[in-house]
C-alpha positions in Angstrom: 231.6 83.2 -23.9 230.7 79.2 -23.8 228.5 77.8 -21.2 229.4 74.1 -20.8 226.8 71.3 -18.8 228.1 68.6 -17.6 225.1 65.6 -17.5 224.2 62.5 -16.4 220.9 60.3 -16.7 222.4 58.2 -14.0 224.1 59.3 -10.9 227.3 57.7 -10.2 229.1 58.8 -13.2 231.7 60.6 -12.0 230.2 63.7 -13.4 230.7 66.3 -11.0 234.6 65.7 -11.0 234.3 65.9 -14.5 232.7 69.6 -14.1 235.5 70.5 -12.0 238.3 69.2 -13.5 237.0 70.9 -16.8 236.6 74.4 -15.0 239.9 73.9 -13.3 241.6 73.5 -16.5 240.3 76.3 -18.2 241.1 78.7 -15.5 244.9 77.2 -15.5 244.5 78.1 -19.4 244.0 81.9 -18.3 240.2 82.2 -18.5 237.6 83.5 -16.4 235.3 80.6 -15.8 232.4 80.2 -13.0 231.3 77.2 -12.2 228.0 76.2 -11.4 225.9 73.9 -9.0 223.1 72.8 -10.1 222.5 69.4 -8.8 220.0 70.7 -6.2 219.7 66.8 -5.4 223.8 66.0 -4.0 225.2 69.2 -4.2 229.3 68.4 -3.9 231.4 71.8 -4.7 231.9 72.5 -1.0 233.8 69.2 -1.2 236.4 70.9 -3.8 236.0 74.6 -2.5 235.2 75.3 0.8 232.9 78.1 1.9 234.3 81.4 3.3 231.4 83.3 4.9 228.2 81.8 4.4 227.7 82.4 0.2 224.2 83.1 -1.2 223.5 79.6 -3.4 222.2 80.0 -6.5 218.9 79.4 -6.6 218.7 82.6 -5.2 219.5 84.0 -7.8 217.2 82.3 -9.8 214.4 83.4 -7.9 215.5 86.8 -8.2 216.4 86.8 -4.7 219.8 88.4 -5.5 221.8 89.2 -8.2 224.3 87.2 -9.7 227.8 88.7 -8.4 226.1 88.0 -4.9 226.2 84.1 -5.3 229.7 83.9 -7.3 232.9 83.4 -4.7 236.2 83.0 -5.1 238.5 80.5 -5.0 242.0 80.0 -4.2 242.4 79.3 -7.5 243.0 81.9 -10.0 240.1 83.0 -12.8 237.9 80.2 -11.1 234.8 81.2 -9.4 232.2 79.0 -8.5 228.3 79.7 -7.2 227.2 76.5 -4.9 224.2 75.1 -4.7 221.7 75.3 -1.3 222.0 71.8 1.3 219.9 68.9 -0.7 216.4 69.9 2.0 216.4 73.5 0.6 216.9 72.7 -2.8 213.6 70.6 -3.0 212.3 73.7 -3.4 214.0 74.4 -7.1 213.4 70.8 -8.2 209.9 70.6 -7.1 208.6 73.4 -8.8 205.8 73.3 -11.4 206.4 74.5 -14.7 205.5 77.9 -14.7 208.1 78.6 -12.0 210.7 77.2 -14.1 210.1 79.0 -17.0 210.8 82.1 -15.0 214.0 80.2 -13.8 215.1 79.2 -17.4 214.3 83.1 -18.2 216.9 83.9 -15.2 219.2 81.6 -16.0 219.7 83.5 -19.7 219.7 87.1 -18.3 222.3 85.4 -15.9 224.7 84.6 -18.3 224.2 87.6 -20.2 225.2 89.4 -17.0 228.2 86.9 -16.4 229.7 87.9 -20.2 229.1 91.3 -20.5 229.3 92.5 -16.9 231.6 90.1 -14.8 233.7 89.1 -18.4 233.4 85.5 -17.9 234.8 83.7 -20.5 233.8 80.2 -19.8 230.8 79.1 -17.6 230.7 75.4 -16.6 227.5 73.7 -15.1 227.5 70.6 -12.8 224.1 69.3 -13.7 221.5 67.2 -11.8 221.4 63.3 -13.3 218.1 62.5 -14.9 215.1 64.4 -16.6 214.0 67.1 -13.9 213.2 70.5 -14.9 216.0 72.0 -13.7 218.5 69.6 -15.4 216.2 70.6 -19.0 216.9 74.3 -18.3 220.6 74.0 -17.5 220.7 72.0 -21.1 218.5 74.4 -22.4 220.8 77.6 -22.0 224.3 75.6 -22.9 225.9 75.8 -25.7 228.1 72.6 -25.3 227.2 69.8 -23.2 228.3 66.6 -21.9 226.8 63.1 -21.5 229.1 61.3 -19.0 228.5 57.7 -19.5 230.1 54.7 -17.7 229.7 51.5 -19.9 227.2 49.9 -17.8 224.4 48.1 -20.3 221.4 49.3 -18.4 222.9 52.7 -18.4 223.7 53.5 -22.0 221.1 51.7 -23.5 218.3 54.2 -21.0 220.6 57.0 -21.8 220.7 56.5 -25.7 216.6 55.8 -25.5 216.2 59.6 -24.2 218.5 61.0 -26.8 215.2 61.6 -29.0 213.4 62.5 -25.5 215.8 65.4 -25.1 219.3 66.3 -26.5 216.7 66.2 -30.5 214.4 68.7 -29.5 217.4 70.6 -27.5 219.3 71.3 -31.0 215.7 71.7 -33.2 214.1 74.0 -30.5 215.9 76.9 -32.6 216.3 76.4 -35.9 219.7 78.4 -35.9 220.7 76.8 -32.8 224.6 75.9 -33.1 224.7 73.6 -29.9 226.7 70.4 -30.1 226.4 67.9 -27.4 229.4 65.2 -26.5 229.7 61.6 -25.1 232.5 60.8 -22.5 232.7 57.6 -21.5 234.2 57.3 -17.8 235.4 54.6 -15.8 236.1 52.4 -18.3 237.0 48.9 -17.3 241.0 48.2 -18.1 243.3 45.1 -17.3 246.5 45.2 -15.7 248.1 46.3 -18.4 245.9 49.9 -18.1 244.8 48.0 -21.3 241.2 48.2 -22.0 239.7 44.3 -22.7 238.8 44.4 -26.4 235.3 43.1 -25.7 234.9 46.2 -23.9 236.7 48.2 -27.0 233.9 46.8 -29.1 231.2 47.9 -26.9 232.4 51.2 -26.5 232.8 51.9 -30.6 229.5 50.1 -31.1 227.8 52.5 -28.7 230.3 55.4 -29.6 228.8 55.3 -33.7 225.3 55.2 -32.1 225.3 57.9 -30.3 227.2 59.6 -32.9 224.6 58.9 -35.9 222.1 60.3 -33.0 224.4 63.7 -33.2 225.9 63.0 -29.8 229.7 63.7 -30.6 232.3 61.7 -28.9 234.3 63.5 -26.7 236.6 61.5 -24.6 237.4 58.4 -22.7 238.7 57.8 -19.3 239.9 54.9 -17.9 238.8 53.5 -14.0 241.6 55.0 -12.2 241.5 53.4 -8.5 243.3 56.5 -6.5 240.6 59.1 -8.1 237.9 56.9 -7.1 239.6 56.2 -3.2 240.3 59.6 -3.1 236.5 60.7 -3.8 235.3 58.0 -1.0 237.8 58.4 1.8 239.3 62.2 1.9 236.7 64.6 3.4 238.5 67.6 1.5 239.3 67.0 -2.0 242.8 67.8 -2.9 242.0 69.5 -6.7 245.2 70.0 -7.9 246.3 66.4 -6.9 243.2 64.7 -8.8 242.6 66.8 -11.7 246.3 65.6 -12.4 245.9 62.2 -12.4 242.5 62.5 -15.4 244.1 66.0 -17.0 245.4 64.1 -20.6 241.6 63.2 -20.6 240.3 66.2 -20.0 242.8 67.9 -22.4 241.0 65.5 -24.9 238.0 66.6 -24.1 238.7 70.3 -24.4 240.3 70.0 -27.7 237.1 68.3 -29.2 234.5 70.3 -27.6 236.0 73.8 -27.6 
């Protein structure tokens, strides 16, 4: 089994649709994946699956509160499962939590997805971080074995994001000396003319910033270009119509799978 995390230092990045799409395509591929929550800050899965019932979140689990087949649900999708997380006032309570606390979370977390491989027979589990450097984002990295920096190519953004690279993703893969986890870059919303061309000035920035991260052992994964109905349909449609999105980034995502799996 792989577990996957989806990251962000910024928010705005398009992340969480990134998460989903990826989990979507995995189940289409006949896996069993569960996806994850865990931006305890903008929580956004209800968006893509609606509740039925009134689901345990996951941070119950984590504070051994319940186990972890009581906070996976269904979908109406077949081999996904996902595990939302609480409404953004209760999960204050995971994110401001001192240290201590979330070392007994990160210690859940792992008997959690030995449960989910062994027990449930998960095959794949998919994370939706939290953007930024909060505890909970560390441990989500911390028990991945992939994960993925989504980056739009905003100056501000990848030069704070590539300044942390030492701060975090380093001391991630050195942590264990036998560890064998490979993080990845995927560059989203990408400016393009139009032609669906992107500007070569932009082309230049992206493979400047592409080697960089590279030589810092951040593989590159992907790129996807600003597509204009993704982004309206994200703003305006209250439900999220999956199947119709995920089909308009899958070649992208199909990218990103081949590089990363």
């Amino acid at each position: 089994m792989t577990t996957i995390t989806i990251h962000s230092f910024k928010g705005g990045t398009g992340k969480s649709l990134i998460a989903v799409a990826l989990a979507h395509s995995f189940s289409k591929d006949g896996e069993k994946v569960l996806l994850i929550d865990g931006d305890y800050g903008a929580p956004c899965l209800e968006s893509f699956f609606p509740k039925k019932g009134d689901p345990k979140p996951f941070p119950e689990f984590l504070k051994a509160k319940a186990k972890l087949k009581e906070v996976v649900s269904e979908t109406i999708f077949p081999n996904l499962y996902v595990s939302y997380a609480p409404p953004p006032s209760f999960g204050e309570e995971i994110i401001r939590a001192d240290v201590a606390t979330h070392g007994r979370y990160l210690k859940r977390l792992l008997e959690g997805i030995e449960v989910a491989r062994d027990k449930m027979g998960f095959d794949k589990i998919v994370i939706d971080n939290s953007s930024g450097i909060t505890l909970p984002a560390i441990n989500h990295l911390s028990c991945s074995d992939k994960s993925v920096i989504a980056l739009r190519p905003v100056r501000y953004g990848v030069e704070s994001t590539y300044s942390l690279i030492d701060t975090i993703y380093k001391k991630l893969r050195y942590l264990d000396s036998g560890s064998v986890r490979k993080d990845f870059l995927l560059w989203n919303q990408v400016p393009i003319n139009k032609d669906s061309i992107i500007d070569p000035r932009v082309g230049d920035y992206l493979a400047h910033w592409t080697q960089k991260f590279g030589e810092a052992g951040i593989s590159y994964g992907a790129t996807i270009p600003y597509i204009s109905d993704v982004v309206t349909a994200m703003i305006a449609d209250i439900s999220q119509d999956l199947p119709a999105i995920v089909q308009q980034i899958q070649t992208y995502i199909d990218d990103l799978k081949e590089r990363i799996v």
